[in-house]
Backbone of each chain as ProteinMPNN parsed JSONL, in Angstrom:
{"seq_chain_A": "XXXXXXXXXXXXXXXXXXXXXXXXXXXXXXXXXXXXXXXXXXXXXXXXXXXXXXXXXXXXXXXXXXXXXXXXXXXXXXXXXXXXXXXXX", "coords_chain_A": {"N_chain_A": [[-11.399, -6.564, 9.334], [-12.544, -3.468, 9.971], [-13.552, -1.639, 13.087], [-17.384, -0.505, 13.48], [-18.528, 2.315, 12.096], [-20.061, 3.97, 13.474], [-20.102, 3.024, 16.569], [-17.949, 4.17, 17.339], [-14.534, 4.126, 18.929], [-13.1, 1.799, 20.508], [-12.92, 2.288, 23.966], [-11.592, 1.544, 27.57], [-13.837, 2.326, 30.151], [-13.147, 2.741, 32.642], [-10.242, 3.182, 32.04], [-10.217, 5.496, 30.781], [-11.579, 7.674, 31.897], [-9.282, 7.964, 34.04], [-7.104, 8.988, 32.218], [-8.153, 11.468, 31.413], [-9.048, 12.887, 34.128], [-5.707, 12.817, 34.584], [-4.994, 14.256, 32.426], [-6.326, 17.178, 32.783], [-5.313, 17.394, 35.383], [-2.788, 17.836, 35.042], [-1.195, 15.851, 36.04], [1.56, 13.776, 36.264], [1.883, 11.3, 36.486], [2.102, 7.477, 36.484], [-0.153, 5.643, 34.504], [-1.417, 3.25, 35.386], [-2.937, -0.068, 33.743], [-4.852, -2.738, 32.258], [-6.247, -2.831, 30.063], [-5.84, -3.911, 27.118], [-7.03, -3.87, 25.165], [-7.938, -0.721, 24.46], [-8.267, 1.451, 22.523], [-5.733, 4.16, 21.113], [-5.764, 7.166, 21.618], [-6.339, 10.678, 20.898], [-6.247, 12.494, 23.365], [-4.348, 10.788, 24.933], [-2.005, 11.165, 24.47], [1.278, 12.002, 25.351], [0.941, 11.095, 28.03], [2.214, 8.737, 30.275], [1.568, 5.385, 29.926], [1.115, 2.186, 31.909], [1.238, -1.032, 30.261], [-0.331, -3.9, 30.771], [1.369, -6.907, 30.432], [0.42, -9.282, 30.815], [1.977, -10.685, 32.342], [3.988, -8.223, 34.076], [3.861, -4.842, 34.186], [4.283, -2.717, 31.481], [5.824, 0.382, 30.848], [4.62, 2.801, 29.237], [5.405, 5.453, 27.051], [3.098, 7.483, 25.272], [3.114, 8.641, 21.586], [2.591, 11.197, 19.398], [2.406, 9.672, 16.998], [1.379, 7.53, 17.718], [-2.032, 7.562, 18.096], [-4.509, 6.085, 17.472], [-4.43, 3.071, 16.951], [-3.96, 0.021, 19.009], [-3.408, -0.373, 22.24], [-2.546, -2.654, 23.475], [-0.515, -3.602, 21.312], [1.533, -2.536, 22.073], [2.933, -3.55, 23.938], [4.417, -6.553, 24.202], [3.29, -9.615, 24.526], [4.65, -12.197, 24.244], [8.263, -13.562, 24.77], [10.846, -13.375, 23.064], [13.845, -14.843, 22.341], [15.049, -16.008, 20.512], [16.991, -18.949, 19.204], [19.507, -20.869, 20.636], [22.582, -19.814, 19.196], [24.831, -22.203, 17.16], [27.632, -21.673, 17.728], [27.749, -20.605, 20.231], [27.594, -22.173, 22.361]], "CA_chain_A": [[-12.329, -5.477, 9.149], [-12.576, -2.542, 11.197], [-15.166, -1.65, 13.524], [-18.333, 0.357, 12.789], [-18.068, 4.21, 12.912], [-20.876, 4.155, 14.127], [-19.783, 2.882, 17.666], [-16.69, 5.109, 17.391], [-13.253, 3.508, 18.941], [-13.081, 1.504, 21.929], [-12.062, 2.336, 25.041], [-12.599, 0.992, 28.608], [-14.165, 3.718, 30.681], [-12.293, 3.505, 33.686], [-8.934, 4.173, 31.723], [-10.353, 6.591, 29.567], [-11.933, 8.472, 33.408], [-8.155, 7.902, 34.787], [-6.497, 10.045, 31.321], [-8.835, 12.759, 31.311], [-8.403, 13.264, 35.346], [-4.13, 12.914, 34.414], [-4.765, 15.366, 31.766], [-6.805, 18.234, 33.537], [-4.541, 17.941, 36.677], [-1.538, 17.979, 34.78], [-0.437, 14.925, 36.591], [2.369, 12.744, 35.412], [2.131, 9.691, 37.05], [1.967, 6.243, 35.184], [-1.714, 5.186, 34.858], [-1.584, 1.155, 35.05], [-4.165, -0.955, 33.137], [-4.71, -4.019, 31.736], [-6.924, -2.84, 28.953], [-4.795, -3.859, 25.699], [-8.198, -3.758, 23.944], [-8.567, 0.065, 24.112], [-7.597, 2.49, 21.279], [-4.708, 5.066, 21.629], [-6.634, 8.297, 21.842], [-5.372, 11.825, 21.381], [-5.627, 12.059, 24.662], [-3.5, 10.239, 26.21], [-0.499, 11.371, 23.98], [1.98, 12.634, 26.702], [0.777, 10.565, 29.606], [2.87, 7.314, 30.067], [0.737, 4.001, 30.521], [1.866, 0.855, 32.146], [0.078, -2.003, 30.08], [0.203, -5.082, 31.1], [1.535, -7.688, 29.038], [0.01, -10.904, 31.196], [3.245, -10.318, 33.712], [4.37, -7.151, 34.342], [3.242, -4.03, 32.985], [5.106, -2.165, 30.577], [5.402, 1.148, 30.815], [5.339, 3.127, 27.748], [5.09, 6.524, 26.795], [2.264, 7.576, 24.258], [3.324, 9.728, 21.044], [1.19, 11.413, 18.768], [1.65, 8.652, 15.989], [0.947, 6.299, 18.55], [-2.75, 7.395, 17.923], [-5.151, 5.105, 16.251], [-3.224, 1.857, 17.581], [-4.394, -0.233, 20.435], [-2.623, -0.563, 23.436], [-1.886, -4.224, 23.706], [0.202, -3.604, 20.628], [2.965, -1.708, 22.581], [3.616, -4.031, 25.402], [4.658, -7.594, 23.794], [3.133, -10.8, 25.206], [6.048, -13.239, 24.372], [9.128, -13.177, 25.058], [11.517, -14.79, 22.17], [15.036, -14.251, 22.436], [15.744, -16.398, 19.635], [17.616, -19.645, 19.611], [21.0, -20.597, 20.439], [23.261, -20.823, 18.25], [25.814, -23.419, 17.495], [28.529, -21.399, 17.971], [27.589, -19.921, 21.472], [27.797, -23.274, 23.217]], "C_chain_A": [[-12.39, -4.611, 10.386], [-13.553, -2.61, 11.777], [-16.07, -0.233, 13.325], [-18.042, 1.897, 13.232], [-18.865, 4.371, 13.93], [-20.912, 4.046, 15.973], [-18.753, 3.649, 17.714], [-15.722, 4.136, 17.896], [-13.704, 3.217, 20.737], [-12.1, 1.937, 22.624], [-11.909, 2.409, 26.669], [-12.591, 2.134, 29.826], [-13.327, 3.88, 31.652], [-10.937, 4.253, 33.16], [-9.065, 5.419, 30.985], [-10.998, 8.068, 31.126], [-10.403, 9.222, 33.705], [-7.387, 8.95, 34.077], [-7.188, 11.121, 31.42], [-8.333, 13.74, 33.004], [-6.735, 13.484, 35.032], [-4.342, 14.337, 33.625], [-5.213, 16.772, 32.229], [-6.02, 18.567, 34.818], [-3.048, 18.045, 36.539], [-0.594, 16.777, 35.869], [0.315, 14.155, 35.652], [2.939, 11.46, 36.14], [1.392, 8.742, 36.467], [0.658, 5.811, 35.75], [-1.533, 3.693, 34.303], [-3.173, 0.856, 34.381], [-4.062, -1.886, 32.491], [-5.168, -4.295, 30.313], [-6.191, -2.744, 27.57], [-5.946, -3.418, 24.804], [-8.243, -2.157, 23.378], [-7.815, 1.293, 23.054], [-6.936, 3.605, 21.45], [-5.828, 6.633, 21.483], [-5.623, 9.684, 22.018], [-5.119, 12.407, 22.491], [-4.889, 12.35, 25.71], [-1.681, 10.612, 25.806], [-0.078, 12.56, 25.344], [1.686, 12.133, 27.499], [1.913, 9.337, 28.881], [1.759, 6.402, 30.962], [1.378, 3.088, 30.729], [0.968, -0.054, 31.599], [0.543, -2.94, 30.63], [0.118, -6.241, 30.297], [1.367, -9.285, 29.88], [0.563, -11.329, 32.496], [3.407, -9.867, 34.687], [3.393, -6.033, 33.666], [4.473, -3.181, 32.349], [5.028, -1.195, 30.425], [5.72, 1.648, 29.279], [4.383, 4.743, 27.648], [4.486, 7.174, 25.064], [2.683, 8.715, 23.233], [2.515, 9.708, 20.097], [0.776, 10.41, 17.871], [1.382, 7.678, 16.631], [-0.886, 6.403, 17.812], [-3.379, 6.519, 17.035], [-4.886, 3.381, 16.429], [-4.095, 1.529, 18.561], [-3.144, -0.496, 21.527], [-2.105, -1.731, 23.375], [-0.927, -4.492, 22.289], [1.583, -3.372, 20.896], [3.831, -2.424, 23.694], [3.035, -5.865, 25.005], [4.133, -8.501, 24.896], [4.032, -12.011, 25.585], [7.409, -12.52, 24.184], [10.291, -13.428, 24.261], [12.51, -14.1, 22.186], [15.914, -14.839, 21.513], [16.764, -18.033, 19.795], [18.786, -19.745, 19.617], [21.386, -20.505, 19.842], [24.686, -21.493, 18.326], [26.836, -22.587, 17.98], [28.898, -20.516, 19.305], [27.909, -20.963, 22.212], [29.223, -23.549, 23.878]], "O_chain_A": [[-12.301, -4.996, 11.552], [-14.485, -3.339, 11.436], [-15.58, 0.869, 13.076], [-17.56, 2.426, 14.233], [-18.566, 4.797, 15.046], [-21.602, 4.823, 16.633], [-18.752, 3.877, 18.924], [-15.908, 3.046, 17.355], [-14.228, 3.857, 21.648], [-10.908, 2.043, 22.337], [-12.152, 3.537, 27.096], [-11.594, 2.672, 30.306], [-12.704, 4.937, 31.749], [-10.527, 5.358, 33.515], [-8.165, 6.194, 30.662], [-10.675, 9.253, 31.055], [-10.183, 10.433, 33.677], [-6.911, 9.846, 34.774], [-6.388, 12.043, 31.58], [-7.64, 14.752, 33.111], [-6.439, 14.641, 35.332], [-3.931, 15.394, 34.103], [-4.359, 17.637, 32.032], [-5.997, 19.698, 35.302], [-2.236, 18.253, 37.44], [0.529, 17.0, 36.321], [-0.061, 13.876, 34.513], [4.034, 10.91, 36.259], [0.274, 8.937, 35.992], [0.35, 5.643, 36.93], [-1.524, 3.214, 33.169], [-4.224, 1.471, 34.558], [-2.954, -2.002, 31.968], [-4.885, -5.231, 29.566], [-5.983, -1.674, 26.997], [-5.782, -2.685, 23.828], [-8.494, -1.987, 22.185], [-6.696, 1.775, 23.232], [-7.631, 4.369, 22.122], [-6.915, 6.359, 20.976], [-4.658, 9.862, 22.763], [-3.999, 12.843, 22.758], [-4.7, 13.158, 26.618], [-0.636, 10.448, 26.435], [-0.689, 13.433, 25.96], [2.252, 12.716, 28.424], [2.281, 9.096, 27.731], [1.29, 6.558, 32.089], [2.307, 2.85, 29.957], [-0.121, -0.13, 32.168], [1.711, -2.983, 31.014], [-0.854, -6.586, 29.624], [2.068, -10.257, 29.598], [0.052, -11.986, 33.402], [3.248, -10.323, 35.819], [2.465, -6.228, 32.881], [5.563, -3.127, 32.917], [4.05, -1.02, 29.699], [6.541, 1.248, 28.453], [3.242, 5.042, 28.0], [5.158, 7.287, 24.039], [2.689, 9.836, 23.742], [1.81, 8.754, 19.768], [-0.39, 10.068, 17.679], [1.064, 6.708, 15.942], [-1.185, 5.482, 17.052], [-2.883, 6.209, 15.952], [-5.487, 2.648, 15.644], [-4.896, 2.334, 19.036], [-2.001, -0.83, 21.213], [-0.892, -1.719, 23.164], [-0.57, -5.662, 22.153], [2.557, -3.789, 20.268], [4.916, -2.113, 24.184], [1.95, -6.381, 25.271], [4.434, -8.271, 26.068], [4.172, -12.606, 26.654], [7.668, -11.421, 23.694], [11.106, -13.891, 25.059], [12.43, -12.876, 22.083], [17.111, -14.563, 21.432], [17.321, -18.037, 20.893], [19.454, -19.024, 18.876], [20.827, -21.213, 19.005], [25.489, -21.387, 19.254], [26.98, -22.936, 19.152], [29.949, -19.899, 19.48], [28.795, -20.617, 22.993], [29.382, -24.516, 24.623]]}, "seq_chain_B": "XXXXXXXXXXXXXXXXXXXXXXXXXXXXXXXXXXXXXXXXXXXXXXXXXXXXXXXXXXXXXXXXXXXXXXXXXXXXXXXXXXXXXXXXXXXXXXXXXXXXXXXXXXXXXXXXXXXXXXXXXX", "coords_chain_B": {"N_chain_B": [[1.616, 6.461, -28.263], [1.875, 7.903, -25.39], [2.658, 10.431, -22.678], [1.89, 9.987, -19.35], [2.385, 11.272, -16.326], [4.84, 11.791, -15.579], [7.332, 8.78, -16.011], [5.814, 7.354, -17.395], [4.64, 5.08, -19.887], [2.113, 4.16, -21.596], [0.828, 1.416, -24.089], [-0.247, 0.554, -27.354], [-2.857, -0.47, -25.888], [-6.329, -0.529, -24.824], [-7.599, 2.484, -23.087], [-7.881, 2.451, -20.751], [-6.572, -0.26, -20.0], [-4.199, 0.953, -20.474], [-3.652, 2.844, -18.823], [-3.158, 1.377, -16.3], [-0.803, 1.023, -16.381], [0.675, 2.32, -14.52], [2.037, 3.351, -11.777], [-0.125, 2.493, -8.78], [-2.243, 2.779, -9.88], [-5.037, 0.713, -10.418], [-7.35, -1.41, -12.066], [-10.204, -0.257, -11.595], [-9.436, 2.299, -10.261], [-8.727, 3.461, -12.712], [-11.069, 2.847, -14.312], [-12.545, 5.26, -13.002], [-11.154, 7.493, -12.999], [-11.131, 7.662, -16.055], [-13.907, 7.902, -16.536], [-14.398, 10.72, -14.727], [-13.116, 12.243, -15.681], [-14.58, 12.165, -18.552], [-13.464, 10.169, -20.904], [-14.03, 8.215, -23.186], [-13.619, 4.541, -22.072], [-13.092, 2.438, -23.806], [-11.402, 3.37, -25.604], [-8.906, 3.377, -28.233], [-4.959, 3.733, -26.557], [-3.748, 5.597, -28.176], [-5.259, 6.427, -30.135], [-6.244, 8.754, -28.732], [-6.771, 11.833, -28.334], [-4.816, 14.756, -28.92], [-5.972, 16.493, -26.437], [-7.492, 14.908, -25.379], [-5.811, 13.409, -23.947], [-4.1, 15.331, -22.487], [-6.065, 16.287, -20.275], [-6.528, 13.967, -19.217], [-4.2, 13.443, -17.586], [-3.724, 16.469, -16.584], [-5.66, 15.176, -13.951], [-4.752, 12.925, -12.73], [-2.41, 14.461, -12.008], [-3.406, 16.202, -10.075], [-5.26, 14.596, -8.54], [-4.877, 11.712, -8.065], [-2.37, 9.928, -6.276], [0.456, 8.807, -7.37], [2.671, 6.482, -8.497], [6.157, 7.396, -7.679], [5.757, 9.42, -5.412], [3.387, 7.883, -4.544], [4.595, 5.713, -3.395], [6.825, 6.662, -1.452], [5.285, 7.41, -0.454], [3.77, 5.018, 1.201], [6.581, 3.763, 1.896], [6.757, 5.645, 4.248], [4.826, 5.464, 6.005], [5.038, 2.692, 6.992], [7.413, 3.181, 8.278], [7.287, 5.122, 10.361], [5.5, 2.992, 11.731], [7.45, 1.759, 12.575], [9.062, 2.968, 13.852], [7.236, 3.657, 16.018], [7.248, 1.882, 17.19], [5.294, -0.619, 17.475], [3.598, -3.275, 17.343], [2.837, -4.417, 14.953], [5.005, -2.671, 13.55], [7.096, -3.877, 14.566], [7.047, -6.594, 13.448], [7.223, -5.761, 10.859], [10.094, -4.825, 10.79], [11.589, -7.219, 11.833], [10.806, -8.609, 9.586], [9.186, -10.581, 8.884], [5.399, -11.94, 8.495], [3.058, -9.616, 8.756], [0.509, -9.767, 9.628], [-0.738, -11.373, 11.548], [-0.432, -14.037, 10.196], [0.158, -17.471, 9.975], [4.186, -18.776, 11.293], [5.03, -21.372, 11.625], [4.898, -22.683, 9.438], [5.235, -21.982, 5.978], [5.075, -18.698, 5.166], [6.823, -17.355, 3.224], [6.915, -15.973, 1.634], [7.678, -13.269, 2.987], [9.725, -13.904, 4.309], [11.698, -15.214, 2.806], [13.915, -17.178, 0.736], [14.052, -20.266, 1.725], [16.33, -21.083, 4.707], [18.149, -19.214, 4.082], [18.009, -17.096, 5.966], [19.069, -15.078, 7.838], [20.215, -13.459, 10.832], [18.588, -11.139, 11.835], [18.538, -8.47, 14.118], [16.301, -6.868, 15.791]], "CA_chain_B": [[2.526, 6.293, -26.825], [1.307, 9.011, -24.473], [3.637, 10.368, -21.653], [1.331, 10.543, -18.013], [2.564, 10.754, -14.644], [6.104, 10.944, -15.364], [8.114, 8.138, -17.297], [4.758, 5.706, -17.857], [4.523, 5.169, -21.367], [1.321, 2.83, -22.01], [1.133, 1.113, -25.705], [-1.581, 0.75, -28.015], [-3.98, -1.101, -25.514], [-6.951, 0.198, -24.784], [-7.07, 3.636, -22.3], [-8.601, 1.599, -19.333], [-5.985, -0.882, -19.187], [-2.849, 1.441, -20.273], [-3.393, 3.835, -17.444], [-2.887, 0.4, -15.112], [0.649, 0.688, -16.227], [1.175, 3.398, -13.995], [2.2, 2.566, -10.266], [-0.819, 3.301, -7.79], [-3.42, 2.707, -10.565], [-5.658, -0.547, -11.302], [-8.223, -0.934, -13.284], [-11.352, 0.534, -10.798], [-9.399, 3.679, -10.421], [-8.691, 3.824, -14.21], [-12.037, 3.924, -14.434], [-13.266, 6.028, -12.247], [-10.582, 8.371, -13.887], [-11.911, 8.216, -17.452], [-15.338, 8.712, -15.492], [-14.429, 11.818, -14.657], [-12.781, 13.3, -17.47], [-15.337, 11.616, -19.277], [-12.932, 10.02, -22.086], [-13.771, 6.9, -23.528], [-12.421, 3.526, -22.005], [-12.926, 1.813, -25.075], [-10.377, 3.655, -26.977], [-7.094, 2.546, -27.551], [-4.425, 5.15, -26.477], [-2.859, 5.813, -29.675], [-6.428, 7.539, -30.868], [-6.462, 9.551, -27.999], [-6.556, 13.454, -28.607], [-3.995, 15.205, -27.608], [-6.618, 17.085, -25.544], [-7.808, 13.999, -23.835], [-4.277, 13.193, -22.97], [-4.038, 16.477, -21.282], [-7.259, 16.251, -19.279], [-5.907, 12.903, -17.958], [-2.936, 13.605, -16.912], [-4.158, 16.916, -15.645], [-6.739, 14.779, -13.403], [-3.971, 12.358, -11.987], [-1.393, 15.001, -11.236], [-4.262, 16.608, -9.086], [-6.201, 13.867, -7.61], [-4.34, 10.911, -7.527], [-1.325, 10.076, -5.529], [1.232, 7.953, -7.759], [4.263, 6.498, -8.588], [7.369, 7.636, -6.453], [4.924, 9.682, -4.035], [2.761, 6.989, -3.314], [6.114, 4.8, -2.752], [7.286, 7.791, -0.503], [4.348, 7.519, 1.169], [3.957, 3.407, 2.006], [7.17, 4.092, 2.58], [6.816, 6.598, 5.414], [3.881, 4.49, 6.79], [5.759, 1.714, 7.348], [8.827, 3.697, 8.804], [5.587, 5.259, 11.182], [4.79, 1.646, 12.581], [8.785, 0.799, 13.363], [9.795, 3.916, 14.746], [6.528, 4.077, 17.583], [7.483, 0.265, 18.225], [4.103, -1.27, 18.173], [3.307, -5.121, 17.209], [3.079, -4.063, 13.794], [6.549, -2.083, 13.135], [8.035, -4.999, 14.98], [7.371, -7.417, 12.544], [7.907, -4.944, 9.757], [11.797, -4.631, 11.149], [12.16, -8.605, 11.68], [10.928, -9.529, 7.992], [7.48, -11.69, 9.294], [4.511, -11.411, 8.234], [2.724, -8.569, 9.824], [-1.027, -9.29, 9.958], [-1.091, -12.474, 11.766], [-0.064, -15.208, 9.534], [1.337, -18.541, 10.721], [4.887, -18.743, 10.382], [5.504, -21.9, 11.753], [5.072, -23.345, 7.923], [4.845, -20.9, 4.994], [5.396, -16.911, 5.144], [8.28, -17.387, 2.585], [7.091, -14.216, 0.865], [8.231, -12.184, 4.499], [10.701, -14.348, 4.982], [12.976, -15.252, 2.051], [14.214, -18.177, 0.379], [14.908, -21.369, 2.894], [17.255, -21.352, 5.268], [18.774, -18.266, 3.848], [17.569, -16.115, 6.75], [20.108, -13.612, 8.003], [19.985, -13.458, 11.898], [18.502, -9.537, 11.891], [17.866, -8.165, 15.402], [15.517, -5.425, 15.719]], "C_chain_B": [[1.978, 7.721, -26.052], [2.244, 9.028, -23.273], [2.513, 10.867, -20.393], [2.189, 10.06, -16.572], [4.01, 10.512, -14.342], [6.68, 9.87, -16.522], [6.548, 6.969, -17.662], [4.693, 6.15, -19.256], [3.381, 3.997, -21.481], [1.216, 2.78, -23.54], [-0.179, 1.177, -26.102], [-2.614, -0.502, -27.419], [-5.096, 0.078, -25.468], [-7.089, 1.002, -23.443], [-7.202, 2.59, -20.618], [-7.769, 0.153, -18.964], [-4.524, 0.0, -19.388], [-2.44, 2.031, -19.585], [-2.742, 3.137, -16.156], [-1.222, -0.108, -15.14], [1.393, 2.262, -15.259], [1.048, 2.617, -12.262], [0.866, 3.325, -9.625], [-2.268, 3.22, -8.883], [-3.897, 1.29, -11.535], [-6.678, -0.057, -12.058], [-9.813, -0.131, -12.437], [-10.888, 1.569, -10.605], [-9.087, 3.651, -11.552], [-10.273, 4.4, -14.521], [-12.819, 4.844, -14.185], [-12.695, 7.601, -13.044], [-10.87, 8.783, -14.66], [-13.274, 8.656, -17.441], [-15.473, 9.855, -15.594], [-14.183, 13.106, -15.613], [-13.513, 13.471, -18.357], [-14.39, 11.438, -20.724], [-13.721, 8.306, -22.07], [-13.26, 5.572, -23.304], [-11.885, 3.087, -22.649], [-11.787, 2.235, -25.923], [-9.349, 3.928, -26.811], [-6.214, 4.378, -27.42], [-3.767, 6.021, -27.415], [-4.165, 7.027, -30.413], [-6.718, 8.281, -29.786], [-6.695, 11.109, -28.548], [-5.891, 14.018, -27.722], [-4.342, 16.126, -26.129], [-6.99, 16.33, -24.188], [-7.029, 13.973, -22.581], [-4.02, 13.977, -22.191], [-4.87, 16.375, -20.281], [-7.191, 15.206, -18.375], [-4.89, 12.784, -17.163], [-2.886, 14.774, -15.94], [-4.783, 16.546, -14.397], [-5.802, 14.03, -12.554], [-2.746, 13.425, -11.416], [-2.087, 15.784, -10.494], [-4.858, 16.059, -8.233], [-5.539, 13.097, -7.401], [-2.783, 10.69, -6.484], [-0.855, 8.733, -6.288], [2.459, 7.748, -7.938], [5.092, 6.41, -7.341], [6.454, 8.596, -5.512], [4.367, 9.17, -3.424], [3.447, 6.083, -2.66], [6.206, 5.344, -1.267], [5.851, 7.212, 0.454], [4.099, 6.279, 2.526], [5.171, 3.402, 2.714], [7.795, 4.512, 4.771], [5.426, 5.993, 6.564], [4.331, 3.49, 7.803], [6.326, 2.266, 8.694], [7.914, 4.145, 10.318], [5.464, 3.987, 12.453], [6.523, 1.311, 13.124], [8.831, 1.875, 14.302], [8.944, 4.101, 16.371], [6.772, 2.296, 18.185], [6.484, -0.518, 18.829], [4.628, -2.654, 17.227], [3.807, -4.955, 15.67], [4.749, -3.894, 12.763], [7.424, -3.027, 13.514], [8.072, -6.298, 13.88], [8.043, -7.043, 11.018], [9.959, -5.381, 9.78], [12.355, -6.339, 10.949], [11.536, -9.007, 10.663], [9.932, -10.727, 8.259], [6.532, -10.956, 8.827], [3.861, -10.765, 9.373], [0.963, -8.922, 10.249], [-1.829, -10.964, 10.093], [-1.021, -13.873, 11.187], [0.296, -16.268, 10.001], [2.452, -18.526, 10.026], [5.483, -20.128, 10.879], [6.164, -23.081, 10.654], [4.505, -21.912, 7.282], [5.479, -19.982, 5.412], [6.881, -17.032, 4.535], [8.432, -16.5, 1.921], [8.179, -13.287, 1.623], [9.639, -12.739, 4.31], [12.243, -14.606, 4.188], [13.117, -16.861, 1.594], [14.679, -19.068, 1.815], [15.969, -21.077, 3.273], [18.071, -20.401, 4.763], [18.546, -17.038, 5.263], [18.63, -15.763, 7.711], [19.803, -13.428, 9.688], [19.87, -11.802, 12.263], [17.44, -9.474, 13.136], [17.401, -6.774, 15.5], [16.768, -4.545, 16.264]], "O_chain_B": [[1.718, 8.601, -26.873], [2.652, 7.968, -22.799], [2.226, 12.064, -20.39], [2.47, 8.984, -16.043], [4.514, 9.727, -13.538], [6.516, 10.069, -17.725], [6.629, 5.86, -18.19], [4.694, 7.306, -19.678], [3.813, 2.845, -21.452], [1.432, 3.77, -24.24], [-1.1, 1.687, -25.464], [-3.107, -1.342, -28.173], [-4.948, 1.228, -25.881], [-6.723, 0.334, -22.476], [-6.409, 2.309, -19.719], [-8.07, -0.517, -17.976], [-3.672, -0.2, -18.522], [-1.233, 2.121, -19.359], [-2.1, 3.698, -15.269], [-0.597, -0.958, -14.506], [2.396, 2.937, -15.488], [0.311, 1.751, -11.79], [0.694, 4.526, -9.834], [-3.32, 3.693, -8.453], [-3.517, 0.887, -12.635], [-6.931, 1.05, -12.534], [-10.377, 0.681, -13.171], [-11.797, 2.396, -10.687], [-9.386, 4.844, -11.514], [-10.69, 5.525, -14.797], [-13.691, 5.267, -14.944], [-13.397, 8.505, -13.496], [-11.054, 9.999, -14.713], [-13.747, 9.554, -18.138], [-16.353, 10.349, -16.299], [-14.66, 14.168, -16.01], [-13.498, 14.485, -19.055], [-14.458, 12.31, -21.59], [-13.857, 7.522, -21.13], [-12.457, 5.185, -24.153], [-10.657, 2.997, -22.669], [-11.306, 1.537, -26.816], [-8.762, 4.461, -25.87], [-6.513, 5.5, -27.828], [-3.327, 7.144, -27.168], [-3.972, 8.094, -30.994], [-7.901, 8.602, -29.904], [-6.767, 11.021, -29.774], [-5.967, 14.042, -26.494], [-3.607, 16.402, -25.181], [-6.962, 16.562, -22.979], [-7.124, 14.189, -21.373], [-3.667, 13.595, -21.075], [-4.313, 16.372, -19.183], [-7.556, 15.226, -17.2], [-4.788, 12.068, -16.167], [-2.358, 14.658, -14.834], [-4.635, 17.398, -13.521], [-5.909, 14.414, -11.39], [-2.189, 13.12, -10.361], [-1.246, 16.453, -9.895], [-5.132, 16.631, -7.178], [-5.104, 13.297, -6.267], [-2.3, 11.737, -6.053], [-1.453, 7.679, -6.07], [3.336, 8.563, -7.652], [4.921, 5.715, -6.339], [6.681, 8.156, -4.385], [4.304, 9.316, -2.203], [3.117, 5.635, -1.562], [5.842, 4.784, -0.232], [5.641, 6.796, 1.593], [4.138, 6.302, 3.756], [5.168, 3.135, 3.916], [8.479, 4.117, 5.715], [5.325, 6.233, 7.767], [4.108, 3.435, 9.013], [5.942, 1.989, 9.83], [7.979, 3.389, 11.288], [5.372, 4.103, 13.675], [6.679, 0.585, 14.105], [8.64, 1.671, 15.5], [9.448, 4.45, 17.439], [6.511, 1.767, 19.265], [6.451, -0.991, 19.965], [5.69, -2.89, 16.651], [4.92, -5.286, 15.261], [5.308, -4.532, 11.871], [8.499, -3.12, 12.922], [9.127, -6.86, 13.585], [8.881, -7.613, 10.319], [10.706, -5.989, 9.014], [13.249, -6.686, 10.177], [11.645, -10.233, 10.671], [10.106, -11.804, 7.688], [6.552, -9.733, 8.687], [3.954, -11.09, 10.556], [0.358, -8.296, 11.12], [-2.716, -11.544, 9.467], [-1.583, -14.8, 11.771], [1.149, -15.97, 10.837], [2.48, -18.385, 8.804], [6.667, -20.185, 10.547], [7.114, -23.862, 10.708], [3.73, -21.078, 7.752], [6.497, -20.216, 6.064], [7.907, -16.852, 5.19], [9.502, -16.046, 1.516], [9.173, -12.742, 1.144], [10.604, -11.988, 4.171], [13.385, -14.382, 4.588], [12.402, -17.698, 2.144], [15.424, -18.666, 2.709], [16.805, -20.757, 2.427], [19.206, -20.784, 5.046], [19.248, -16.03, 5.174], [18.894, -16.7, 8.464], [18.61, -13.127, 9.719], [20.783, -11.209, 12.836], [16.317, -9.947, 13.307], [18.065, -5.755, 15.308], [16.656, -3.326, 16.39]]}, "name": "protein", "num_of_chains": 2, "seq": "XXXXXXXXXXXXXXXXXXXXXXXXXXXXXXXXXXXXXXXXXXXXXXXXXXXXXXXXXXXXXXXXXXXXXXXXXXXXXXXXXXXXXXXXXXXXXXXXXXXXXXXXXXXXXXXXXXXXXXXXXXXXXXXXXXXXXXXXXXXXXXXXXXXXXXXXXXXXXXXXXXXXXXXXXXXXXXXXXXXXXXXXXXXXXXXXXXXXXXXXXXXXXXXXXXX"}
């Protein structure tokens, strides 16, 4: 279930401070954060965010259908590369 | 036999379930449909008037979204979630269930018959 309209879409203030400043100064340097929780926002389309996936962070560059999406969607937690198989050995 | 929406042909049930032979329409939008038109659920499609028939079919090729458009559209949804490469579109592409499922047992819907599974890399 979604969440209420009524609260509108999360999104954690400092990163949502950090895009607005990027966007008004026309800066294009990668805004790091950790916040997977917070909701893609029109925004931020055109900035690139580094999330961080527990690791590293991941940078990734926001496009418009990105909106609506949370962040911690874009920048994978595990790592699975699949298992061997027999015939690699 | 009544022709709406394209090739649907529903038989002599009654209007409120023959409309549910149309892709994109159960039975709560059926009736919301005959609702509006104000036709009759109760009555089978065969005693329709050919007026009704018009007024319903007018009503779905205006309001609803069916068939091969609403295909097109899930479709293009989908295609949406692979192409921006979130969590989502990723499972879409590798054939798992998408909305958290365990797959360490089950998800044989996603997944396919046993041990048939096809080594497909995003």
């Amino acid at each position: 279930m979604g969440r209420s309209i009524k609260k509108g879409v999360y999104v954690a203030e400092k990163l949502l401070k950090r895009v607005l400043e990027a966007k008004s100064a026309q800066k294009r340097e990668v805004i790091k954060t950790w916040s997977r929780r917070s909701t893609v926002l029109p925004e931020m389309v055109g900035l690139t965010l580094a999330i961080h996936n527990g690791k590293k962070f991941i940078p990734v560059f926001i496009s418009e259908n990105m909106v609506g999406c949370k962040l911690g969607e874009f920048a994978l937690t595990r790592n699975y590369k699949g298992h061997t198989s027999k015939g690699s050995k | 036999m009544a022709r709406i929406a394209g090739v649907e042909v529903p038989s002599n049930k009654r209007v409120e379930v023959g409309l549910t032979y149309i892709y994109g329409i159960g039975r709560p939008k059926s009736r919301s449909i005959l609702e509006k038109v104000k036709v009759d659920l109760n009555k089978k499609v065969k005693d329709l008037s050919p007026d009704e028939v018009t007024r319903i079919r007018k009503h779905i090729e205006a309001d609803e979204v069916v068939e091969g458009d609403l295909k097109k559209q899930i479709n293009q949804d989908i295609k949406r979630l692979m192409d921006i490469n979130c969590f989502r579109g990723r499972r879409h592409k590798m054939g798992l269930p998408v909305r958290g499922q365990r797959t360490k047992t089950n998800a044989r819907t996603r997944k396919g018959p046993r041990g048939s599974m096809i080594k497909k890399k995003k």
